[in-house]
C-alpha positions in Angstrom: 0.0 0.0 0.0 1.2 3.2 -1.0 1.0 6.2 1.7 -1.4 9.3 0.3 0.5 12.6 0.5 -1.6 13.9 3.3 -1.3 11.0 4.9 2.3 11.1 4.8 2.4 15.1 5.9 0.8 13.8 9.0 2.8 11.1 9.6 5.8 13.5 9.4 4.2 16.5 11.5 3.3 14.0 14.0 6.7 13.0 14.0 8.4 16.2 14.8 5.5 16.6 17.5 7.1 13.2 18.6 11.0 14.4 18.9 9.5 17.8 20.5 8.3 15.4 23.2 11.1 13.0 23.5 13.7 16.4 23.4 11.6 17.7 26.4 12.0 14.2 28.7 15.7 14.3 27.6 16.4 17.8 29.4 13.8 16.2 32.5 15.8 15.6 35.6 13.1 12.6 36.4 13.4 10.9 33.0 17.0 11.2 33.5 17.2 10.1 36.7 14.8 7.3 36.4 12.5 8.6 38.9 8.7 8.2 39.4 8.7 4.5 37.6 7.3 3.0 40.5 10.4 0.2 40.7 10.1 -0.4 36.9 12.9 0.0 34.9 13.1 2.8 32.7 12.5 1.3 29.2 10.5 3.4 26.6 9.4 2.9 23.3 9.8 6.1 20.7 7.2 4.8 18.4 7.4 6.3 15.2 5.7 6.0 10.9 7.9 3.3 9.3 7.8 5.3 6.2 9.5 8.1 7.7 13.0 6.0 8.7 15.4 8.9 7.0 13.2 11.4 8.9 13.7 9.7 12.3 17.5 9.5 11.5 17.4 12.8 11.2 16.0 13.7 14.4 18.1 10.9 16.0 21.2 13.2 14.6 19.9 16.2 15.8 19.3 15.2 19.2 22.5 13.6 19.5 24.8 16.6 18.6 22.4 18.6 20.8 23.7 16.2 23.8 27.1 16.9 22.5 27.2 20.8 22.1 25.3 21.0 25.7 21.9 21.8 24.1 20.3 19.1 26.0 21.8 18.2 29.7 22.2 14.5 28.8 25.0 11.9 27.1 22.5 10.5 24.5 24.3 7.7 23.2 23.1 5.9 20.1 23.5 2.2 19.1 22.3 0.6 15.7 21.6 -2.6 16.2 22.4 -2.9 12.7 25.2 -1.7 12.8 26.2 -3.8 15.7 25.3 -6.7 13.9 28.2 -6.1 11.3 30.7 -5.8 14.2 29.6 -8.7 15.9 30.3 -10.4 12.6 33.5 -8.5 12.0 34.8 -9.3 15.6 34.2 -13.6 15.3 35.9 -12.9 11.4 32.6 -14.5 9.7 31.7 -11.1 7.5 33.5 -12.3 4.3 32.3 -15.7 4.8 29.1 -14.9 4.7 28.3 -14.5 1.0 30.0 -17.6 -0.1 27.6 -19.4 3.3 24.4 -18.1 1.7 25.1 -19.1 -1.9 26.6 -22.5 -1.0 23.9 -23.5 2.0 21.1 -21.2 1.1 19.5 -18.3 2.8 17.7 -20.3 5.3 20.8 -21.9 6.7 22.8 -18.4 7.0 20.1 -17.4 8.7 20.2 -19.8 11.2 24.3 -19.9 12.0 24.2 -15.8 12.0 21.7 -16.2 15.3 24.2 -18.9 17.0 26.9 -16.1 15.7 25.4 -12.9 16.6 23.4 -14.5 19.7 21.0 -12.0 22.1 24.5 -12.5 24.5 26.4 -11.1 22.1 23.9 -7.8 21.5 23.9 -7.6 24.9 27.8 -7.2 25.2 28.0 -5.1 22.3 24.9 -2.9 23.9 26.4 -2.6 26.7 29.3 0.5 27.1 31.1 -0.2 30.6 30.3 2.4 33.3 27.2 4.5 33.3 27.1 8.3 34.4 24.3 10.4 35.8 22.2 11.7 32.8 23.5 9.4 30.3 20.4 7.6 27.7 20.9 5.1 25.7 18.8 5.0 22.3 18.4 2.3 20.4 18.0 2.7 16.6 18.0 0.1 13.3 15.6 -2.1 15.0 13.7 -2.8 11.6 17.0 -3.0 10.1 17.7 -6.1 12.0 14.3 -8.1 11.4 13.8 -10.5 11.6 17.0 -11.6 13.0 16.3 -10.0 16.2 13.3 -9.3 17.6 12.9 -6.5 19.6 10.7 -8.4 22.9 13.7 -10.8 23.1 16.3 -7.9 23.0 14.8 -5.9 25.6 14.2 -9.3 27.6 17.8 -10.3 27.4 19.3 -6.4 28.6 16.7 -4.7 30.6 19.0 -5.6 33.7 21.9 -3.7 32.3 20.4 -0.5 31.9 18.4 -0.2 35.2 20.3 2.6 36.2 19.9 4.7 33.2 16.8 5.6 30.6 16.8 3.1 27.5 14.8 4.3 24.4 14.1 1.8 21.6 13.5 3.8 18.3 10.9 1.4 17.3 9.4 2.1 13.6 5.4 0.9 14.5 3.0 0.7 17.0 3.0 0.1 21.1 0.2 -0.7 23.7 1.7 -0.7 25.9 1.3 -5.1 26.0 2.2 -6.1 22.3 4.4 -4.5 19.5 3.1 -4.1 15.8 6.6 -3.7 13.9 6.5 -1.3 10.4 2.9 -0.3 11.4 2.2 3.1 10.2 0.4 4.9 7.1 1.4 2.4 4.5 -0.4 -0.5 6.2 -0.9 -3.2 9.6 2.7 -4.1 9.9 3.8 -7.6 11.3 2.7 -9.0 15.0 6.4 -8.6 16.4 5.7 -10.3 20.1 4.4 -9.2 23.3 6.7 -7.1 26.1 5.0 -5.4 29.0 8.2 -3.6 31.2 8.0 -0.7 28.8 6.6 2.6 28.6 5.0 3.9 25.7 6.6 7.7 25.3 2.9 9.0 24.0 
């Protein structure tokens, strides 16, 4: 399904209402401070239009060289999972095997030895970024890029007891309830059931 243009000039004014929001809990000494959760960890879900990904990495770039010039009083610090993915792959020396994998065994079997290679453990050690200081936030981006070689439930699963201390935003390009995730949900159609997680916090 192809997205009208008004529908699409929504999508994209309701997703700079969206940054407005998210740049107002970044410079919020609660949010920050992970206060007022009632014992929850501070996971939230930045929900956004799947057909507005260069938009959202956009915003993601403006908000982090905000945190960097002192615009915002926060260390955002962004991680694509995607981008994690090649590293992982790069570190264990598989990356120029895989080509020659996937044409010899078939796309089905790559598959399956890149989730033994680049295991939830091992996106939990790349995630993770050694000590954590007072008002840094993590924010997680590529998270359709990844799909569906990681879901996001399972990520979130596997590392919400690294990040207890600090806010964790997952950039997630769909829809949120709060109970069960909808990934690539937006104006151009349903999107995909993507699992059910219920320790996060919708940021709208």
């Amino acid at each position: 399904m192809v997205p009208s243009p008004a529908n699409l000039k929504a999508a994209r004014e309701d997703l700079l209402r969206r940054e407005e929001v998210l740049r107002g809990r970044l410079a919020d000494p609660d949010f920050l401070a992970n206060r007022g959760l009632g014992n929850e960890v501070g996971i939230y879900l930045f929900c956004y239009d799947p057909a507005l990904e260069l938009e959202l990495r956009d915003a993601v770039g403006r908000l982090v060289r905000d945190s960097e010039n002192g615009a915002l009083p926060c260390r955002l610090i962004e991680r694509n999972l995607y981008d994690l993915l090649l590293a992982i792959c790069d570190d264990r020396r598989v990356s120029a095997a895989v080509p020659r994998m996937e044409a010899k065994r078939g796309t089905a079997a790559l598959v399956e030895q890149l989730r033994k290679t680049a295991s939830l453990d091992a996106f939990a050690e790349a995630l993770d970024y050694g000590s954590h200081e007072p008002g840094d936030v993590v924010l997680i981006t590529g998270v359709g890029e990844v799909y569906p070689h990681l879901r996001t439930h399972a990520l979130l699963d596997n590392i919400q007891h690294l990040f207890a201390d600090v806010p964790l935003v997952v950039a997630y390009p769909g829809l949120y309830d709060g109970q069960s995730m909808r990934l690539f949900a937006g104006v151009a159609g349903r999107g995909l059931e993507d699992g059910n997680y219920y320790r996060a916090f919708n940021l709208f």
